[in-house]
C-alpha positions as CSV (number, residue, x, y, z in Angstrom):
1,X,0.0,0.0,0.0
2,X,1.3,3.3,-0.5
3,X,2.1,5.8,2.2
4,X,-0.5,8.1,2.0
5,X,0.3,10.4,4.8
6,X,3.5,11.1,2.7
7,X,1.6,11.7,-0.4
8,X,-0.6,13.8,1.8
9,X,2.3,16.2,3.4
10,X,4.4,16.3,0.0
11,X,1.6,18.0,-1.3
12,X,1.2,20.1,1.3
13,X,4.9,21.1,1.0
14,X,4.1,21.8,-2.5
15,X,2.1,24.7,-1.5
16,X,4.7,26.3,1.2
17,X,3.7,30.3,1.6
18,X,7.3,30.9,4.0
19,X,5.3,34.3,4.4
20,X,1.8,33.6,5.2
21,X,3.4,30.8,7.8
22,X,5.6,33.4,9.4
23,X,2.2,35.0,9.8
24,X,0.7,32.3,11.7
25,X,3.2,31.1,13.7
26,X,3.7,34.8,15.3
27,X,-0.7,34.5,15.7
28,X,-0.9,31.1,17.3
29,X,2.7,31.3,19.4
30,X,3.1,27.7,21.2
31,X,6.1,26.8,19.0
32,X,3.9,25.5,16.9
33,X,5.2,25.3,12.8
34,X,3.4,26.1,9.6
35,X,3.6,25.4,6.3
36,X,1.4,28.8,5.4
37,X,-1.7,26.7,3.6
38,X,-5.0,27.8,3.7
39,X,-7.8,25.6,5.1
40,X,-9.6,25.7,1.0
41,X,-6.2,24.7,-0.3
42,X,-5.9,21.9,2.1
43,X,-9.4,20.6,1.8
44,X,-8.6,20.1,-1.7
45,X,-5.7,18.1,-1.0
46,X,-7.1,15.8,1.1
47,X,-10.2,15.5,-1.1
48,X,-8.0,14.8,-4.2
49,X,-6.0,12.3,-2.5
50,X,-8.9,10.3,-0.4
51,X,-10.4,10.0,-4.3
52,X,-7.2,9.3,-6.1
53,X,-6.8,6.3,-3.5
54,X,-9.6,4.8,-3.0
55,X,-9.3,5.1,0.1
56,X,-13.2,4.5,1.1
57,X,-12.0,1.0,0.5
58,X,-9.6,1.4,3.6
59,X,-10.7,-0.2,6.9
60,X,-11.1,2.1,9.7
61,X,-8.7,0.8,11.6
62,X,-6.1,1.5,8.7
63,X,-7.8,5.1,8.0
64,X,-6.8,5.5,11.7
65,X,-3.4,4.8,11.3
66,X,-3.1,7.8,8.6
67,X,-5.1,9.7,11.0
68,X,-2.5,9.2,13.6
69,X,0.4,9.7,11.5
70,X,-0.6,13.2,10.6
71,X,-2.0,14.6,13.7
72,X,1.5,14.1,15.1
73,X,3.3,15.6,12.6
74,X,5.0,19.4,13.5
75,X,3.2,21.2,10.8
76,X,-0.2,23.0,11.6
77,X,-1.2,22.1,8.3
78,X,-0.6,18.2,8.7
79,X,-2.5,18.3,11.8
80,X,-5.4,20.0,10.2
81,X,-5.8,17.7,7.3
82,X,-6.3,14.8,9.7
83,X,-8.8,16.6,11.3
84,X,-10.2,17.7,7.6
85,X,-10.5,14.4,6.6
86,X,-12.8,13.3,9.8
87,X,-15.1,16.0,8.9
88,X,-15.3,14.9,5.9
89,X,-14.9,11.2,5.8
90,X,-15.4,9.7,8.8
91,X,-18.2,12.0,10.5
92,X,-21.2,9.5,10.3
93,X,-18.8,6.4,12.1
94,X,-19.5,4.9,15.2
95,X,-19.0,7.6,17.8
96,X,-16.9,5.8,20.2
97,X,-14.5,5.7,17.7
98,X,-14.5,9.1,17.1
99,X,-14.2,10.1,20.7
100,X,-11.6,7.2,21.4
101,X,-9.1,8.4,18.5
102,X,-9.8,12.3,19.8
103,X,-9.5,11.5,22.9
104,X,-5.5,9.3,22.2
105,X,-4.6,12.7,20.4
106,X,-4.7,14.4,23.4
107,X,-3.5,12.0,25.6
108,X,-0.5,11.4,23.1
109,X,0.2,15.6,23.2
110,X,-0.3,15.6,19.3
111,X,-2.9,18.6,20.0
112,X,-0.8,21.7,21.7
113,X,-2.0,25.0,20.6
114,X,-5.0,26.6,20.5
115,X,-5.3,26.7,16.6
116,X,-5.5,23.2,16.5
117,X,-7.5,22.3,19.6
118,X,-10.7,25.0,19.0
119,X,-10.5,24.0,15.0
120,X,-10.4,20.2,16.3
121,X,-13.5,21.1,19.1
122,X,-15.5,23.1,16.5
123,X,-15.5,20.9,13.7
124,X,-15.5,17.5,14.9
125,X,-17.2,17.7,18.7
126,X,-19.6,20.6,18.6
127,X,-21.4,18.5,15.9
128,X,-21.3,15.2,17.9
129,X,-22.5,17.3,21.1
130,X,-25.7,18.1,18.3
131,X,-25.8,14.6,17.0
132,X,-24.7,12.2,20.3
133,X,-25.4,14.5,22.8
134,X,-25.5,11.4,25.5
135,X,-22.5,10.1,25.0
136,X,-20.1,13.1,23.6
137,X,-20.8,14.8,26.8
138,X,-20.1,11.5,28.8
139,X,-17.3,11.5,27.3
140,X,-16.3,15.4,27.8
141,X,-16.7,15.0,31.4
142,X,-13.8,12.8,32.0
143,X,-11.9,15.3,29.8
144,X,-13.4,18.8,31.8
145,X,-11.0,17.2,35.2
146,X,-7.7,15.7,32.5
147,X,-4.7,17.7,33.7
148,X,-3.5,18.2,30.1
149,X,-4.5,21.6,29.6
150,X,-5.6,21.4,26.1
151,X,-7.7,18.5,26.5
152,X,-9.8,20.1,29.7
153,X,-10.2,23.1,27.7
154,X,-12.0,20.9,24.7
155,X,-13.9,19.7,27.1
156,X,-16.2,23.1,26.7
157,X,-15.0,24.9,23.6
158,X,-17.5,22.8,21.4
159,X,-20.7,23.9,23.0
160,X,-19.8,27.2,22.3
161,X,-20.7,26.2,18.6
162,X,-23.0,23.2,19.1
163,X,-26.5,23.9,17.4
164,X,-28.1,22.9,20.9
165,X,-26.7,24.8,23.1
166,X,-29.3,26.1,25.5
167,X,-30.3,22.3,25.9
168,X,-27.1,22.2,27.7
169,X,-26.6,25.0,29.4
170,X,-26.3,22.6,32.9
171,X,-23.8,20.9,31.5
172,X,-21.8,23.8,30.4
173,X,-22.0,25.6,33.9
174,X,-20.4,22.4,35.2
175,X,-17.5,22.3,33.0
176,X,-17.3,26.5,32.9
177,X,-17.0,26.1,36.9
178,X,-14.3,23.8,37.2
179,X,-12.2,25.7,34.4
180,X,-12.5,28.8,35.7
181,X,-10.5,27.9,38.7
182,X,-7.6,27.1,37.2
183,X,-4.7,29.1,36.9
184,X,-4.1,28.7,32.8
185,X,-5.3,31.5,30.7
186,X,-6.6,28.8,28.1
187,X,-8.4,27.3,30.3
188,X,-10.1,30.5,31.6
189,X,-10.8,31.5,28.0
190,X,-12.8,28.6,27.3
191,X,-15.1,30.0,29.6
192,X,-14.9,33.2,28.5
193,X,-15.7,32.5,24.9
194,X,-19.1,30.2,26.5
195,X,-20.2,32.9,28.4
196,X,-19.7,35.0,25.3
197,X,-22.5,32.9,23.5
198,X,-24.8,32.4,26.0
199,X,-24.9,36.0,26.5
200,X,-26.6,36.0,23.6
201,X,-30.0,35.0,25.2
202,X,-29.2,35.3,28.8
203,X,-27.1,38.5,30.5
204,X,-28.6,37.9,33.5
205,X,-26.8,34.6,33.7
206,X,-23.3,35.9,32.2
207,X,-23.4,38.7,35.3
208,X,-24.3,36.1,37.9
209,X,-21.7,33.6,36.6
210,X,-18.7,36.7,36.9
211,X,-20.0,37.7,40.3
212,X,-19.9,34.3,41.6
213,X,-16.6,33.5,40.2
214,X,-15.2,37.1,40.2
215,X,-11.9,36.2,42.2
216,X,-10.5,33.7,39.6
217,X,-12.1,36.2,36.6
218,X,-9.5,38.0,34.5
219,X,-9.9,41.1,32.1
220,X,-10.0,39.1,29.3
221,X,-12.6,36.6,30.2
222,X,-14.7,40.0,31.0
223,X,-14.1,41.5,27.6
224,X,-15.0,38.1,25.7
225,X,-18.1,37.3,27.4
226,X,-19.6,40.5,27.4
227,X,-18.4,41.2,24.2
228,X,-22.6,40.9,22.8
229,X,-23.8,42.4,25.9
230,X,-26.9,44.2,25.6
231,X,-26.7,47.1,28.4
C-alpha cells in the first residue's frame, strides 16, 4: 500500500507560503510550525487524495493509522488535514470511535495549541454534542478534570458552537466552573468564549456567573463574554 500520509504532506509542502506561515506562527505562538496553507487549499488536498486512492476501501482501523500519523506531525497544516479528513470522511462512524481516537490525540500531546485544539472542538465535537449528545458529553466530562490543559479546555469549547446549546446550558455551567478555577489562561478562555455565547439570550446569567466567580475572573474573560452584551 502506498504511504498516504506522505503523499498527503508532500503535497502540502508543495504549496509552502514561507510568508503567510511566518504570519501564523507569530498569531498562534506555542512553537507551533506552519507550512502557510489555507484551510480551502488543504481541503482540496485531502479530497484529491482520499479520491485518487480509493481510500473508502480502507478499513477504519487503517484510516486510523493515517489519521494518527498526521495529527502528530509538526506542521499545523498536517494536523489539520487529519482533522479535515474526519469532517469529511469519517463523521457519520460509530462515535466511540470518534471520541476514542480524539480523545489518544490528546493524551499522546499531538494537540498543543489553541489553533489546533478549538479547530479540532468546533468541527468535529460541537457536531457530535448536536448529533450524540449522550454520549459526547459522557465523554467530555472525564476530559473537563484531565490535567492536560488542552484536553480540559476541549472539554467546553465545542458547545460554544453546538446547534443545541441552551439544551445544555447545565452541563456547560459544570465544565465553565471547574475551568475557571484554574490558573491557565486557556483554560479561563474557554469559559470566556461560552459565556460569550450564552450571553446571547441570557445576560442575567453571564453577570451572575462573573460575580460568583469574580476572584478567579480576568480582564480578558470579561471583555469576551460581554463582548454581545446588551446594556
Amino acid at each position: 500500500m502506498r504511504n498516504i500520509s506522505l503523499i498527503i504532506r508532500q503535497e502540502l509542502v508543495k504549496h509552502h507560503d514561507a510568508k503567510k506561515a511566518k504570519w501564523l506562527e507569530n498569531y498562534v505562538k506555542h512553537d507551533i510550525k506552519s507550512l502557510g496553507i489555507g484551510i480551502p487549499q488543504i481541503r482540496s488536498i485531502v479530497q484529491r487524495v482520499y479520491n485518487q486512492n480509493k481510500l473508502n476501501e480502507l478499513s477504519l482501523s487503517k484510516q486510523k493509522k493515517l489519521l494518527n500519523e498526521l495529527i502528530q506531525r509538526e506542521y499545523a497544516e498536517e494536523k489539520l488535514a487529519a482533522i479535515i479528513y474526519v469532517q469529511l470522511y469519517l463523521k457519520d462512524t460509530d462515535v466511540k470511535f470518534q471520541l476514542s481516537m480524539i480523545s489518544s490525540w490528546f493524551d499522546k500531546r499531538w494537540v498543543y495549541d489553541w489553533n489546533i485544539c478549538d479547530w479540532l472542538c468546533v468541527r468535529l465535537l460541537s457536531p457530535l454534542v448536536d448529533k450524540y449528545p449522550k454520549q459526547t458529553i459522557a465523554e467530555l466530562k472525564k476530559w473537563n478534570k484531565d490535567k492536560y490543559l488542552w484536553k480540559a479546555r476541549a472539554s467546553l469549547v465545542p458547545f460554544a458552537q453546538c446547534k443545541t446549546l441552551k439544551e445544555h446550558l447545565k452541563v456547560a455551567n459544570e465544565f465553565s466552573t471547574f475551568l475557571i478555577k484554574r490558573e491557565e489562561r486557556f483554560c479561563k478562555t474557554a469559559v470566556g468564549w461560552i459565556l460569550r455565547e450564552i450571553s446571547k439570550s441570557d445576560n442575567n446569567y453571564v453577570k451572575n456567573f462573573l460575580d460568583l466567580h469574580k476572584q478567579f475572573i480576568t480582564l480578558e474573560v470579561i471583555k469576551n463574554s460581554q463582548k454581545y452584551f446588551n446594556y
